[in-house]
C-alpha positions in Angstrom: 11.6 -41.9 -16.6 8.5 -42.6 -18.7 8.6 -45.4 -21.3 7.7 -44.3 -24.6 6.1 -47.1 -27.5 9.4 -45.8 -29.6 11.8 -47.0 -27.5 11.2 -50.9 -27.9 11.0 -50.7 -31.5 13.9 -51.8 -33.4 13.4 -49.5 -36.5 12.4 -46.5 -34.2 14.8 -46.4 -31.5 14.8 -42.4 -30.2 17.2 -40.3 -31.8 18.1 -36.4 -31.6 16.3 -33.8 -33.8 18.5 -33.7 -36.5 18.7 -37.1 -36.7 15.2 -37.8 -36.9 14.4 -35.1 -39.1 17.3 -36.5 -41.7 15.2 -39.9 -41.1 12.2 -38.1 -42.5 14.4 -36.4 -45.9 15.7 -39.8 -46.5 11.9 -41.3 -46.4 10.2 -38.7 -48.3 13.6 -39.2 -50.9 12.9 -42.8 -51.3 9.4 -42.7 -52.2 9.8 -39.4 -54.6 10.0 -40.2 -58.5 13.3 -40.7 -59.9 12.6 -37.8 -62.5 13.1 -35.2 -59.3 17.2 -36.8 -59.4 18.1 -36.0 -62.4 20.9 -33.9 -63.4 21.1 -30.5 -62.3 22.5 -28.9 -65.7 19.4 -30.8 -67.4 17.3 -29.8 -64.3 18.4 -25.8 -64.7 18.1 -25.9 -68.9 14.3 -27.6 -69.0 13.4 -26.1 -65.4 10.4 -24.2 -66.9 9.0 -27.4 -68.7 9.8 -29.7 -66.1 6.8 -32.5 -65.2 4.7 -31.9 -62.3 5.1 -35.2 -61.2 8.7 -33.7 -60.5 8.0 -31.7 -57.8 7.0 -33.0 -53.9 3.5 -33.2 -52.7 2.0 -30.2 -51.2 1.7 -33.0 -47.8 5.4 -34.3 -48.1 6.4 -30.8 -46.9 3.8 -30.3 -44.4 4.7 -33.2 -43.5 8.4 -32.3 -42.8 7.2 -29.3 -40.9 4.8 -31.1 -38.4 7.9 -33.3 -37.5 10.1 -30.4 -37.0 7.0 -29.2 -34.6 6.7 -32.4 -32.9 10.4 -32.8 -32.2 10.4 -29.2 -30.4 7.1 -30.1 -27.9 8.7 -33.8 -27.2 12.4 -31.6 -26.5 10.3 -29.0 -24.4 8.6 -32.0 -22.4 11.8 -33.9 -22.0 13.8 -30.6 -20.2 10.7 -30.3 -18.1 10.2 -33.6 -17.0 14.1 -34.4 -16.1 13.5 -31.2 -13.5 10.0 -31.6 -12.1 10.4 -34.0 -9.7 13.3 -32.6 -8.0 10.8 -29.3 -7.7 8.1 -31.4 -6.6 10.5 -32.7 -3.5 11.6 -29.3 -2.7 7.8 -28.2 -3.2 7.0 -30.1 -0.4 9.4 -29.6 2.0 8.9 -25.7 2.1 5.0 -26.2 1.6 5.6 -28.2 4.8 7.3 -25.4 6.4 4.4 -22.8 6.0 1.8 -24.9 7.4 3.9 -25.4 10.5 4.1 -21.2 10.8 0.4 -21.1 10.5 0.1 -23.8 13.3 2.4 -22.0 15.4 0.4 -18.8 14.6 -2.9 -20.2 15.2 -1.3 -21.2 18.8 -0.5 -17.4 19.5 -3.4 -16.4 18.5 -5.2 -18.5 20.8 -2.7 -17.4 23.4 -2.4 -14.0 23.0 -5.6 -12.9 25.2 -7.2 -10.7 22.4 -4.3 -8.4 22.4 -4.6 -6.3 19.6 -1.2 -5.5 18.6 0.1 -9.3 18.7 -2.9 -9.9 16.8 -1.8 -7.7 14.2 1.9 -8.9 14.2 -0.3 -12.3 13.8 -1.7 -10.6 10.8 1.4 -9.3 9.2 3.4 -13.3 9.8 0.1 -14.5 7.9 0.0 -12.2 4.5 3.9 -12.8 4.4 3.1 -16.8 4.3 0.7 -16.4 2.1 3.3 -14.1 -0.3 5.6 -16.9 -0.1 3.3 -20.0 -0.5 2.0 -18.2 -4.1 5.4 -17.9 -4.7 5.9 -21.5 -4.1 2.9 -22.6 -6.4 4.0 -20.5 -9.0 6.5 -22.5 -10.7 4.9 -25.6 -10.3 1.7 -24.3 -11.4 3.4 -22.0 -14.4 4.9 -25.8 -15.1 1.7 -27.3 -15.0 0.1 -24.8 -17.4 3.0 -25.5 -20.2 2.6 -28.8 -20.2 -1.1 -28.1 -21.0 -0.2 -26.0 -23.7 2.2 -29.1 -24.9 -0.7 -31.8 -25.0 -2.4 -29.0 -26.9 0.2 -29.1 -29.5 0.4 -32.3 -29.5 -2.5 -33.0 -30.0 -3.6 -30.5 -33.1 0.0 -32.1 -34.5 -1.9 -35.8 -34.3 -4.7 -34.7 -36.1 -2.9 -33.5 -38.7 -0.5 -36.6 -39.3 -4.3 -38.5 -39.1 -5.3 -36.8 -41.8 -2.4 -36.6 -43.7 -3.0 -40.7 -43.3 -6.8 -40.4 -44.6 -5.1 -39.0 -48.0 -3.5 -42.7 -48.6 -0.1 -41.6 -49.0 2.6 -44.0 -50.3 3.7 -46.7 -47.9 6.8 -45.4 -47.3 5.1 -42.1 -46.0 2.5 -44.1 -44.7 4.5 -46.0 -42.2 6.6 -43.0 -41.4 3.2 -41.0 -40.6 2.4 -43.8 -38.7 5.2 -43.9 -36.7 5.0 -40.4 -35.5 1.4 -41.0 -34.6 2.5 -43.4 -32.2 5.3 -41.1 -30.8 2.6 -38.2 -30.4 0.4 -41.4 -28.4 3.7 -42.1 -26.4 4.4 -38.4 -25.3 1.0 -37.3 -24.7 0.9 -40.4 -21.9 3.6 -39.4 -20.2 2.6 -36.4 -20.2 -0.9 -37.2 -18.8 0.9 -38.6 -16.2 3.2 -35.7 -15.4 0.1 -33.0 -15.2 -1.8 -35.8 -12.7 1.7 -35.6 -10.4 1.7 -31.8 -10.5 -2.3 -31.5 -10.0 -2.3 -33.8 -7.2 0.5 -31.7 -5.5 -1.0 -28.4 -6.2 -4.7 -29.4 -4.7 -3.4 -29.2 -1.0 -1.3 -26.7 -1.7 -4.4 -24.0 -3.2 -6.3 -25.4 -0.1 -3.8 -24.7 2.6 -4.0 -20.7 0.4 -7.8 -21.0 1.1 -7.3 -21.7 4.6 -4.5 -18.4 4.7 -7.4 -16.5 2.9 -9.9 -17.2 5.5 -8.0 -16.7 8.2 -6.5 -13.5 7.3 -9.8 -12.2 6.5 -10.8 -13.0 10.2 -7.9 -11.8 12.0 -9.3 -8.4 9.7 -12.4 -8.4 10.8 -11.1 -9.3 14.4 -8.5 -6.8 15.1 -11.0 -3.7 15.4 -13.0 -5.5 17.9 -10.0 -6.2 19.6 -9.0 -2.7 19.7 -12.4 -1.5 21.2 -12.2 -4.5 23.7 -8.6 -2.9 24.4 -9.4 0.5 25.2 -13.0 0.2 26.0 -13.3 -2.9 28.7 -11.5 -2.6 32.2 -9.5 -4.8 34.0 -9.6 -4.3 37.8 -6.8 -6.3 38.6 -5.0 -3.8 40.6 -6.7 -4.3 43.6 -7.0 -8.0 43.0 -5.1 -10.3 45.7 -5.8 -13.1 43.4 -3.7 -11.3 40.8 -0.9 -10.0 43.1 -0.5 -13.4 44.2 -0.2 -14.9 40.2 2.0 -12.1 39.8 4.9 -14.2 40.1 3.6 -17.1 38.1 2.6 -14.8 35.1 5.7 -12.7 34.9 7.5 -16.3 34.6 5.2 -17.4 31.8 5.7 -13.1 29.8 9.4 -14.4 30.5 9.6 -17.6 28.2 7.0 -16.8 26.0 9.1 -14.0 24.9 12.7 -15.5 25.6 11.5 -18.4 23.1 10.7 -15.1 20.3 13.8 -13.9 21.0 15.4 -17.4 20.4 13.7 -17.8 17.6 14.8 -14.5 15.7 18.7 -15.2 17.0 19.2 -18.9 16.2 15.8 -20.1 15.0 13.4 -19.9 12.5 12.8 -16.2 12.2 16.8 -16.2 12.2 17.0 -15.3 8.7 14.0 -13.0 8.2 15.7 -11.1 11.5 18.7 -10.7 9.2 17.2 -9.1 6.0 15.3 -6.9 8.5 18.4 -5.9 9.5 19.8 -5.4 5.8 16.9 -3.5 5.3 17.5 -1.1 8.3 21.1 -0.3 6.8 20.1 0.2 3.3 17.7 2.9 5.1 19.7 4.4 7.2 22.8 4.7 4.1 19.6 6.5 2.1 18.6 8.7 4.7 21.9 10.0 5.8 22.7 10.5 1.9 19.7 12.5 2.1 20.7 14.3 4.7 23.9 15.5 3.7 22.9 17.1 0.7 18.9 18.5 2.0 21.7 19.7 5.0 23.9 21.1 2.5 21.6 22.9 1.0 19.6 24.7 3.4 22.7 26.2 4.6 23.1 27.3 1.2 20.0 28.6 0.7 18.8 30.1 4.2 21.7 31.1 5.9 19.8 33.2 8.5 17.4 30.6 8.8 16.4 30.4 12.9 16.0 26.5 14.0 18.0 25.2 11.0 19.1 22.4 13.6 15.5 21.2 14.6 14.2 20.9 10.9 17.0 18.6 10.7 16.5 17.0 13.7 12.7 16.4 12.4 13.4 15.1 9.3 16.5 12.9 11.0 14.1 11.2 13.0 10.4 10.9 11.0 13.1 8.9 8.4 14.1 6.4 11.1 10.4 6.2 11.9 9.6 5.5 8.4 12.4 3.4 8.3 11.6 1.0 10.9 7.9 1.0 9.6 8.7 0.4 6.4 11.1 -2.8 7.5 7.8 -3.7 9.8 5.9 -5.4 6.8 8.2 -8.0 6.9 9.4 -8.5 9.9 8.8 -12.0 12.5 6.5 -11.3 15.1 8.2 -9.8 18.0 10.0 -7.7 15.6 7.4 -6.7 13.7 5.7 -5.1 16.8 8.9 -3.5 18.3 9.4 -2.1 15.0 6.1 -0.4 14.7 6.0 0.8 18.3 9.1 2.4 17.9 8.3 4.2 14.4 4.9 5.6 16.1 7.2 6.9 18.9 9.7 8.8 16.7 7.2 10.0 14.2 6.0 11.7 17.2 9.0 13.1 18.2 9.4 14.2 14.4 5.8 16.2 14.9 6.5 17.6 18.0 10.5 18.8 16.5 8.2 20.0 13.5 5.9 22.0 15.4 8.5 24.0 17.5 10.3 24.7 14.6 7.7 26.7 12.9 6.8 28.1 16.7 10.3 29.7 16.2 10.5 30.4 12.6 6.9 32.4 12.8 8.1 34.5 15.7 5.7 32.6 18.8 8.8 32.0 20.3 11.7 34.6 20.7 13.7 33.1 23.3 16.4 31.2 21.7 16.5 29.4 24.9 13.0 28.3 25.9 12.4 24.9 25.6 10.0 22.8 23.7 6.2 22.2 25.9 5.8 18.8 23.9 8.9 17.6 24.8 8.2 16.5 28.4 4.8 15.2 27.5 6.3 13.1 24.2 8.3 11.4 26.8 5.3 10.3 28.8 3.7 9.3 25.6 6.9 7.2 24.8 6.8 5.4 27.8 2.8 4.7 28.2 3.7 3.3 24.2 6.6 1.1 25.6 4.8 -0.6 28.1 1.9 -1.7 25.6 4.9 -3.5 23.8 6.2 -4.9 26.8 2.8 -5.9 27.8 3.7 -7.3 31.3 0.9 -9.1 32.9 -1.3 -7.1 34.8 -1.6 -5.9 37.8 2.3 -5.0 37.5 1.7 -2.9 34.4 -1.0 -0.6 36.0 1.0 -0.2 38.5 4.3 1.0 36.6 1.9 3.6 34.4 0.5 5.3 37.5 3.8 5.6 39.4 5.0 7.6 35.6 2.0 9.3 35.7 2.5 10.5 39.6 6.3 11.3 38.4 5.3 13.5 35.4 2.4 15.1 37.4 5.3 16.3 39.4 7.3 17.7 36.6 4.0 19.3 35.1 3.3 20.7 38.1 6.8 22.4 38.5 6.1 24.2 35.1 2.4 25.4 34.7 2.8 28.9 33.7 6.3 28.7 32.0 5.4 26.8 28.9 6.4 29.4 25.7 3.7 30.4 22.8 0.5 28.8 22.2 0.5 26.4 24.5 0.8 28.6 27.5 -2.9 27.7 28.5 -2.8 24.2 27.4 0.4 24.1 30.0 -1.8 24.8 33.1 -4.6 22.1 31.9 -2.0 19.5 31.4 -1.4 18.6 35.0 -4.9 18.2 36.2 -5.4 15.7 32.9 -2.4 13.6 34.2 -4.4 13.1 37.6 -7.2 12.0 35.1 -5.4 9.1 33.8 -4.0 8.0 37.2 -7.9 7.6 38.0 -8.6 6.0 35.2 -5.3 3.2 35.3 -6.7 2.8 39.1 -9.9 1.8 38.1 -8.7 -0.8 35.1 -8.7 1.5 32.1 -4.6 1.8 31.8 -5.1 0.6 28.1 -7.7 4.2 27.9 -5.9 6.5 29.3 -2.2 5.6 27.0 -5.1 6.8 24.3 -6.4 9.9 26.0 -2.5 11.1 26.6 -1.9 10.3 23.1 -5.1 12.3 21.9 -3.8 15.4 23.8 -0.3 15.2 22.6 -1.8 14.8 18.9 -4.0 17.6 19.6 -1.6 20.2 21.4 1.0 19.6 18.5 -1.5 20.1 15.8 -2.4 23.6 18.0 1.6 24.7 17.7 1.8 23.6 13.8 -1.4 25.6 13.1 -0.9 28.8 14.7 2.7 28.5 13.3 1.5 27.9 9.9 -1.2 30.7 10.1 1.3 33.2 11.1 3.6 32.4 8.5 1.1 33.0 6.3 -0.7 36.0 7.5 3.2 37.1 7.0 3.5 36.2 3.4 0.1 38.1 3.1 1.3 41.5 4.5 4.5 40.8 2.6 2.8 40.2 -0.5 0.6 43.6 -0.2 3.8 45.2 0.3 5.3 44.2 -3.0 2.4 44.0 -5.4 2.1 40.2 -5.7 -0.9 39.6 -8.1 -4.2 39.7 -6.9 -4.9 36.3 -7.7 -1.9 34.8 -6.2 -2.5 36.6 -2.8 -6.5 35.2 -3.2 -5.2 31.6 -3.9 -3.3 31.9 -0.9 -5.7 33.4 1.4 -9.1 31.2 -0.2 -6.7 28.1 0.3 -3.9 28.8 3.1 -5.9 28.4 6.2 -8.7 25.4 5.6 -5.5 23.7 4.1 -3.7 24.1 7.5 -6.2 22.7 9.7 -8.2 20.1 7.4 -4.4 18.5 7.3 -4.4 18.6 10.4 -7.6 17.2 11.1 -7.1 13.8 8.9 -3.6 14.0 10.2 -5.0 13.3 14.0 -7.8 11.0 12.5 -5.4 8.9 10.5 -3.0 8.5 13.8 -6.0 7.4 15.9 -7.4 5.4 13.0 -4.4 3.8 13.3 -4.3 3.3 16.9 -8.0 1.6 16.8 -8.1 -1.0 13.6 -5.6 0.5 10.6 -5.8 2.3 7.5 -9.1 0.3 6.7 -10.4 2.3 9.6 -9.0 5.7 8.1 -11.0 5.0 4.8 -14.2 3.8 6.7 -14.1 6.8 8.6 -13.3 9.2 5.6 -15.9 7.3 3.7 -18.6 7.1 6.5 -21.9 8.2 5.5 -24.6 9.9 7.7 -28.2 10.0 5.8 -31.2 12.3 7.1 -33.9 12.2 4.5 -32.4 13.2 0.9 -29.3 14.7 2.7 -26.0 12.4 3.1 -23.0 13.5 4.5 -19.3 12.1 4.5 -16.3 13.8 5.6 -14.9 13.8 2.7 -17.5 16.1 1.2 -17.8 18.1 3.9 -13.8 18.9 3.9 -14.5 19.6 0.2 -17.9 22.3 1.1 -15.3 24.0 3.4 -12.7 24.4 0.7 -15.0 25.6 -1.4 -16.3 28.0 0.5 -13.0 29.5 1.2 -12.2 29.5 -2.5 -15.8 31.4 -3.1 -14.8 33.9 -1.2 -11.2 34.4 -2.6 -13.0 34.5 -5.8 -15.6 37.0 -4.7 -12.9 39.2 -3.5 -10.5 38.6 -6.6 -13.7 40.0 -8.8 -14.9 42.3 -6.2 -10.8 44.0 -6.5 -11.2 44.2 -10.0 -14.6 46.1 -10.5 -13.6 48.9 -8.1 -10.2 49.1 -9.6 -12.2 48.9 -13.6 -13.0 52.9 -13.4 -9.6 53.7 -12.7 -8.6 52.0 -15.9 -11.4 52.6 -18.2 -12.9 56.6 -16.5 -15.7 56.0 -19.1 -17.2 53.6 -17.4 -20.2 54.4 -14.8 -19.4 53.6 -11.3 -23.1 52.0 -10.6 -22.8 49.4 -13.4 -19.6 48.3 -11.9 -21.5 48.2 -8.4 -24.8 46.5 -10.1 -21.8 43.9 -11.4 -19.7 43.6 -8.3 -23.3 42.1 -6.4 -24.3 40.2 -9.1 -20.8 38.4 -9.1 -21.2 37.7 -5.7 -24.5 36.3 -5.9 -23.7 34.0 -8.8 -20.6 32.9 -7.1 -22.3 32.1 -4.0 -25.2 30.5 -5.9 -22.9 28.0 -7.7 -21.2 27.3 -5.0 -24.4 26.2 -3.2 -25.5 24.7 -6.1 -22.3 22.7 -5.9 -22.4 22.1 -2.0 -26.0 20.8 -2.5 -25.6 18.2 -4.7 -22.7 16.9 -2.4 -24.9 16.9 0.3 -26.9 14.8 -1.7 -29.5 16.3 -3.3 -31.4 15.3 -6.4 -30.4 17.2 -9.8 -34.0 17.5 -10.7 -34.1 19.9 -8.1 -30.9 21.6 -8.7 -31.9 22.2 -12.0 -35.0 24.7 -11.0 -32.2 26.6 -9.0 -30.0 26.7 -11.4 -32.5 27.9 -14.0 -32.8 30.9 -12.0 -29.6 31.5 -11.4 -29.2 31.5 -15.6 -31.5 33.9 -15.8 -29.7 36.4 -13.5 -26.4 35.4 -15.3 -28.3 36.6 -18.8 -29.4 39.9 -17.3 -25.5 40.0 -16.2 -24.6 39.6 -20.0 -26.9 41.6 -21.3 -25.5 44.7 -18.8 -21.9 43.7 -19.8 -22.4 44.2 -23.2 -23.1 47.8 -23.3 -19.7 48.1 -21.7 -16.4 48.6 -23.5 -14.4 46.8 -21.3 -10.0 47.6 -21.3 -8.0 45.1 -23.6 
């Protein structure tokens, strides 16, 4: 505990708040005049011709009030300073505890080989350190701020009592004044004191968060190298004697490298961040199922007749576990943390390909109620190929175990070329004769490759099946619509936005999953946001998914106008059929114009330029005007 100049001071010894602010009333009493005592009957009769002298100094109650200021900083630093160092202790310890993750990290990392995925498990243990050591500065530093803002008081509250003393005050004031100047000088010491302790603990501490920030900004950087190194380098181990002959050796090492993981998230360190992933996973699943009960409820409610009621549940079922156990991912230990996300990317598949043979029956592809699913066989291959990346047994032994799958499924393919249902009849007979593909490719050292290629077909057949199921369905709701008069501008929404809807989905839906696959969502938005530049001309794909939606809503709006001219005589017979012809092309070509106007200046193109087109395209718009207004148009 910090000594204070008060405390050896016979006259000054410290006292509570009240008590010291009743030691300032019965100072500022003494030295008042004895006219301000006199009796109150007297004092309420002559009140309005009472002396000045009566009343106390404009300073004796400032006075009273800097004391009652200076009591509530000195209480404030008191409560703070009885806790900090038992916070300071327990800073240390866990601060202690995080650099020893990191070392531990830094280890895997230099063990792991470059293998992408550990690397980002590495990635994911490193942000969650860094979450919890700003949550351990915090306090301390939230601490270390208040007791700034408490000097600051402090100090402003010794000025004033100095100045107060520069207006020669009584004695009696005097030496009180003085005496709270020296308690200020006391307090602010100690405090002093106090801020170096917390400053000198919170240096190594905002280091150490420097050294997190660097490193996590390297394993970023990293990770998408290490995925092209992953896919994109071979490793001809297979025929390697030298590695058949390790084989033994390594798959001991795989053992206790991954036995001590598992230790560690049963009974070690990652024991209790295993349990609240855990937690986490049954909070989900008691969401998800109430979710399903009542979305279950009420499609039986609604759509009685609905064909493949039980595979939209089935989808939805399992792309909620997936999401689930991606969600519970971000803060999961290591190991966990890449089981986890190997096992979401597996059933988010199996949600797409449930998805896709749903609307295959729904749109009518499929009218036997007892043909089975094309993506289901190759999902399973997928699965596995995605297993054994998580397994990550040395090589040669993990070649070897992809091409005897592949052989196996190659089989199974074989067996069913011609049978496959809908769409995918022709992608059925191709299928086979890819599979000898990868067994190539895994012979020659690129297993990691051809896990890729199969996932890049699977991705690809599915999006085939949810496309041509989605564009039926709404070629249907089309005729459908005809047949019962929906309005025009409905059915031209639709049709302008149904089908570049379908597949642009699709298309960012494949490039996300690969983005993925190759570096993360940073990937997704560098590729999104890549730019290709030819002279004045830039393109991204964003803007060129925009162009196309464009020009399918041009041409819904060309036909939504074009509808309405050659209906306009029917309505108004006064109206001449060739000014609604001179009108329907001059739409058209206005439409068009704008919207190459508009596609040109995503491209890229300067508006100084622009403007000279559209300054022709204003003039044809006033010779439009000028014909519309000899018209009567209908109300």
């Amino acid at each position: 505990m910090p000594t204070f100049p008060w405390k050896n001071a016979r006259a000054a010894r410290p006292v509570g708040r009240s008590t010291t602010f009743l030691l300032l009333v019965l100072l500022l009493t003494a030295v008042l005049p004895a006219g301000a005592q006199t009796d109150k009957s007297q004092s309420d009769k002559g009140q309005a011709a009472a002396p000045a002298r009566d009343a106390p100094k404009d300073w004796q109650v400032i006075l009273g009030l800097h004391q009652e200021a200076l009591v509530q900083q000195a209480s404030r630093f008191k409560s703070m300073e009885s806790l900090l160092p038992k916070n300071v202790r327990r800073f240390r310890s866990d601060l202690a505890v995080q650099e020893g993750k990191l070392d531990e990290l830094g280890l895997i990392i230099s063990l792991s080989g470059g293998n992408p995925r550990e690397l980002r498990a590495v990635l994911n243990d490193i942000q969650q350190i860094q979450r919890s050591t700003e949550g351990l500065v915090a306090p301390l530093q939230e601490s270390r701020d208040e007791l700034q803002k408490i000097a600051n008081r402090l100090e402003a509250l010794k000025e004033e009592f100095v100045k107060r003393l520069d207006e020669s005050p009584e004695p009696e004031i005097a030496a009180a004044i003085n005496y709270f100047v020296r308690y200020v000088s006391g307090v602010k010491s100690s405090l002093s004191g106090e801020r170096t302790t917390l400053d000198k603990e919170l240096t190594p501490a905002k280091d150490f968060l420097e050294t997190l920030g660097k490193t996590r900004d390297s394993l970023r950087k990293k990770i998408p190298e290490a995925w092209k190194t992953y896919y994109l380098t071979s490793s001809p181990e297979l025929f390697s004697w030298k590695a058949w002959s390790e084989i033994e050796q390594r798959l001991q090492l795989w053992a206790r490298s991954n036995g001590s993981m598992l230790r560690s998230l049963t009974t070690g360190a990652d024991a209790q961040r295993a349990m609240s992933v855990l937690v986490k996973v049954g909070v989900g699943l008691i969401f998800l199922a109430i979710f399903d009960f009542v979305a279950w409820r009420r499609l039986r409610r609604r759509a009685p007749q609905l064909r493949g009621r039980v595979l939209v549940r089935q989808a939805w079922l399992v792309a909620g576990l997936g999401l689930i156990l991606h969600w519970v991912a971000l803060d999961a230990p290591l190991l966990l943390h890449e089981c986890c996300n190997g096992l979401a990317e597996i059933l988010l598949a199996a949600a797409l390909a449930l998805f896709s043979w749903f609307l295959a029956r729904i749109s009518g592809l499929i009218d036997d109620d007892t043909a089975v699913n094309p993506l289901r066989r190759l999902w399973l291959l997928y699965a596995l190929g995605v297993a054994l990346q998580i397994v990550d047994i040395p090589d040669p032994a993990l070649t070897g175990c992809w091409m005897a799958l592949l052989l196996v499924f190659f089989r199974i393919f074989r067996q069913r070329v011609g049978c496959d249902p809908g769409p995918l009849r022709l992608a059925g007979r191709v299928t086979p004769v890819l599979t000898v593909g990868l067994v190539l490719l895994s012979a020659v050292g690129w297993q990691h490759l051809s896990v890729l290629v199969l996932a890049g077909w699977f991705l690809l057949l599915a999006a085939v099946q949810i496309g041509v199921g989605l564009s039926r369905l709404v070629a249907e709701w089309q005729t459908r619509a005809d047949r019962e008069g929906t309005s025009l501008l409905t059915r031209s929404v639709v049709s302008g936005l149904g089908f570049p809807v379908i597949f642009l989905s699709l298309f960012f839906l494949v490039l996300y999953w690969f983005s993925i696959e190759l570096g993360g969502q940073d990937l997704f938005v560098e590729a999104v946001a890549f730019t290709v530049t030819i002279g004045n001309v830039s393109v991204t794909l964003g803007r060129l998914a925009l162009i196309l939606t464009g020009f399918f809503l041009t041409r819904s709006a060309i036909d939504v106008a074009r509808s309405f001219l050659r209906n306009l005589p029917r309505l108004r017979p006064e109206i001449d059929p060739g000014v609604c012809d001179v009108l329907d092309t001059t739409s058209m070509y206005l439409l068009w114009g704008c919207y190459a106007l508009i596609s040109l200046f995503l491209l890229g193109f300067s508006l100084t330029s622009l403007a000279v087109v559209a300054g022709g395209l204003s003039v044809a718009s006033a010779s439009v005007c000028k014909i519309s207004s000899t018209i009567s148009w209908p109300a």
